[in-house]
BAFI-3210 file (N, C-alpha, C; in Angstrom, 3 decimals, decimal comma, padded with zeros to 6 digits):
// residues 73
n [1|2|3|4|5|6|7|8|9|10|11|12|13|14|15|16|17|18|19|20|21|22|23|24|25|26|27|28|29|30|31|32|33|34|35|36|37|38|39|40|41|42|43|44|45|46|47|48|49|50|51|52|53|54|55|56|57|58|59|60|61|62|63|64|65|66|67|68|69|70|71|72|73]
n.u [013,688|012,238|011,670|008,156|007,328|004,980|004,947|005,071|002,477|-000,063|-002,567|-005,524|-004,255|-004,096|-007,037|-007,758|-006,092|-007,186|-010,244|-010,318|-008,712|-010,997|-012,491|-011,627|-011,243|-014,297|-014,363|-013,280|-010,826|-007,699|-006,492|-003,690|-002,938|-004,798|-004,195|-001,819|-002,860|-004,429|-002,072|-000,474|-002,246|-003,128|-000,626|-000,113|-002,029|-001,105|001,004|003,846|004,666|005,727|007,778|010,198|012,146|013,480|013,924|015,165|015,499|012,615|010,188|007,701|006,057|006,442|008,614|011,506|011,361|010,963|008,294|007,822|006,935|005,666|005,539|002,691|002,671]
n.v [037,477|035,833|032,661|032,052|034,425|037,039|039,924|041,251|040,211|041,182|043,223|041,603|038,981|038,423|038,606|036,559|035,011|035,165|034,360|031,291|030,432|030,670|029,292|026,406|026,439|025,857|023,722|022,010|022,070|022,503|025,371|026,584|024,654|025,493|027,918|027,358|025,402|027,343|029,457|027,994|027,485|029,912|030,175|028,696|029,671|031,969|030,972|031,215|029,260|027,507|028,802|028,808|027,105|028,106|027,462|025,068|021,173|019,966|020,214|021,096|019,125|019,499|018,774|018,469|016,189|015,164|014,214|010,951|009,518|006,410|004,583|002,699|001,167]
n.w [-055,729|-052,429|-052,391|-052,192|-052,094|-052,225|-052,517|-055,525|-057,105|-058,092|-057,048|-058,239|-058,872|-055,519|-055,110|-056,128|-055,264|-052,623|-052,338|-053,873|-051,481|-049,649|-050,438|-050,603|-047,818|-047,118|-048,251|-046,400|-046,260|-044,389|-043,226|-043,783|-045,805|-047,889|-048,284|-049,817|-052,117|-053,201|-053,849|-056,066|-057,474|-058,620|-059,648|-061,531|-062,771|-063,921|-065,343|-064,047|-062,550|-065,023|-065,946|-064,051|-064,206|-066,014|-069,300|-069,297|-068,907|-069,247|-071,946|-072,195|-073,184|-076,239|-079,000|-080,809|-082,672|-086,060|-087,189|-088,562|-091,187|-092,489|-095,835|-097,041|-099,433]
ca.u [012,552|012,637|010,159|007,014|007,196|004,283|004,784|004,634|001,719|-000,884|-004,488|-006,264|-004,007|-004,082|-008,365|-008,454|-005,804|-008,588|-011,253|-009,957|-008,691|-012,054|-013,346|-010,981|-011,760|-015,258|-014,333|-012,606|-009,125|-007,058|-006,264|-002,191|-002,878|-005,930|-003,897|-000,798|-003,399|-004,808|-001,210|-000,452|-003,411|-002,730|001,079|-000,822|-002,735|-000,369|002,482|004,651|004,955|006,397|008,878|010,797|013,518|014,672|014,456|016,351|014,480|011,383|010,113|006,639|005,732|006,663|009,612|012,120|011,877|010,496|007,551|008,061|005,676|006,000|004,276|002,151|002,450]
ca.v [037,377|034,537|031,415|032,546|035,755|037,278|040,924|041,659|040,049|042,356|043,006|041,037|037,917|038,304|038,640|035,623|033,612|034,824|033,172|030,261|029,931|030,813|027,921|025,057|026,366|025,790|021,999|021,014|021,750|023,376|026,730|026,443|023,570|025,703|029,092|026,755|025,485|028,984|030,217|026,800|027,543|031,340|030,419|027,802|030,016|033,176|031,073|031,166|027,899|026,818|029,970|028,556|026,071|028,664|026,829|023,993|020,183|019,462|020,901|021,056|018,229|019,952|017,826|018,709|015,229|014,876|013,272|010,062|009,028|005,416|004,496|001,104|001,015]
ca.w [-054,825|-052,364|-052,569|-051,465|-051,510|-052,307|-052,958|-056,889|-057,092|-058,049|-056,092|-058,520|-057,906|-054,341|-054,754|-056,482|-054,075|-051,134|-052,806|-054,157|-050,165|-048,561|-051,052|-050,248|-046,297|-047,263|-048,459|-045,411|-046,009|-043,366|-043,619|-044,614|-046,916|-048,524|-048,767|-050,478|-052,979|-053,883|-054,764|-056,639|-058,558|-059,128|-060,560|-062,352|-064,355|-064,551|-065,864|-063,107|-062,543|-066,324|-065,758|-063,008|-064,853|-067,301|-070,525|-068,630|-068,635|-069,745|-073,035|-072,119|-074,770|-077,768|-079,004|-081,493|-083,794|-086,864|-087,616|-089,875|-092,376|-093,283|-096,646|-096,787|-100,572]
c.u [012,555|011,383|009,395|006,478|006,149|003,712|004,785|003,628|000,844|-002,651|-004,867|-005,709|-004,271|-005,938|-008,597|-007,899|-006,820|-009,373|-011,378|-009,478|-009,360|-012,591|-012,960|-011,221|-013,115|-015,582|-013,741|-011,553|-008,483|-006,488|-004,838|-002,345|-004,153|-005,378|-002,553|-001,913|-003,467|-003,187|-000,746|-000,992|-002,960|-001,454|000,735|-001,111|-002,113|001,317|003,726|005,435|006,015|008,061|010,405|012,170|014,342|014,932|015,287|015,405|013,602|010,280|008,720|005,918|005,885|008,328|010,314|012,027|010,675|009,531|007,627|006,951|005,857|004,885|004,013|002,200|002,714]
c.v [035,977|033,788|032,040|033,793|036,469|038,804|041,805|040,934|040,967|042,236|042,171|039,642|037,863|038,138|037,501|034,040|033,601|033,812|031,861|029,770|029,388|029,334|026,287|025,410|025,306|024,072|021,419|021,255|022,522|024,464|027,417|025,813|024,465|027,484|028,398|026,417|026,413|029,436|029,283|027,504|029,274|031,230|029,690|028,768|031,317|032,444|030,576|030,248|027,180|027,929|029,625|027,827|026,932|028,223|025,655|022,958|020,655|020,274|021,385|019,991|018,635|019,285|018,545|017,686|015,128|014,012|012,144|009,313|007,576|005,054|002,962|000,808|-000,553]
c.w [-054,210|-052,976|-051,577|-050,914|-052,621|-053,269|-054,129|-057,391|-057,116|-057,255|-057,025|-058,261|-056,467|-053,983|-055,006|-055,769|-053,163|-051,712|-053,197|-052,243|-049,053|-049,385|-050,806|-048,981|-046,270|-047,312|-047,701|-045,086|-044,760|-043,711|-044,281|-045,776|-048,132|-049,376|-049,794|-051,731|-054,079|-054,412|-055,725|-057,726|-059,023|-060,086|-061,593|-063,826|-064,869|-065,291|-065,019|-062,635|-063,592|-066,539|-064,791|-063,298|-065,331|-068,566|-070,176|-068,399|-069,601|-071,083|-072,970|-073,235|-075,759|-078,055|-080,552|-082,799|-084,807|-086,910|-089,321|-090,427|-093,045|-094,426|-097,076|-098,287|-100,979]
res [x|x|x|x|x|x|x|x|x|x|x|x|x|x|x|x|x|x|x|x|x|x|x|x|x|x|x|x|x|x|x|x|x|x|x|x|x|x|x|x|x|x|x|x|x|x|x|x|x|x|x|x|x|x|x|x|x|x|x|x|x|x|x|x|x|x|x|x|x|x|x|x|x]
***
């Protein structure tokens, strides 16, 4: 699917990009920059976003190393 393509997206994403769109309209923004937001924010909270690397880079902060315990004895 390319970038930005839209179409497996289900109606309830697509209800909640409108709104989130009509709401940044509402605050000023311009109407490209306000519908880019809204899907931002939609990949945001379905995931979509953290999906994109493949397990490749950035671990999401969870780190592989041991925590070391030094003792003050």
């Amino acid at each position: 699917m390319p970038q930005g393509d839209n179409s497996k997206d289900t109606d309830k994403q697509k209800r909640q990009a409108e709104h989130i769109e009509k709401s940044n309209q509402k605050k000023g923004i311009s109407e490209s920059e306000a519908e880019k937001k809204a899907w931002a924010t939609i990949n945001s909270m379905y995931g979509w976003d953290k999906r994109v690397n493949n397990g490749r880079g950035s671990s999401g902060g969870k780190t592989n190393a041991k925590k070391v315990v030094h003792n003050t004895f």
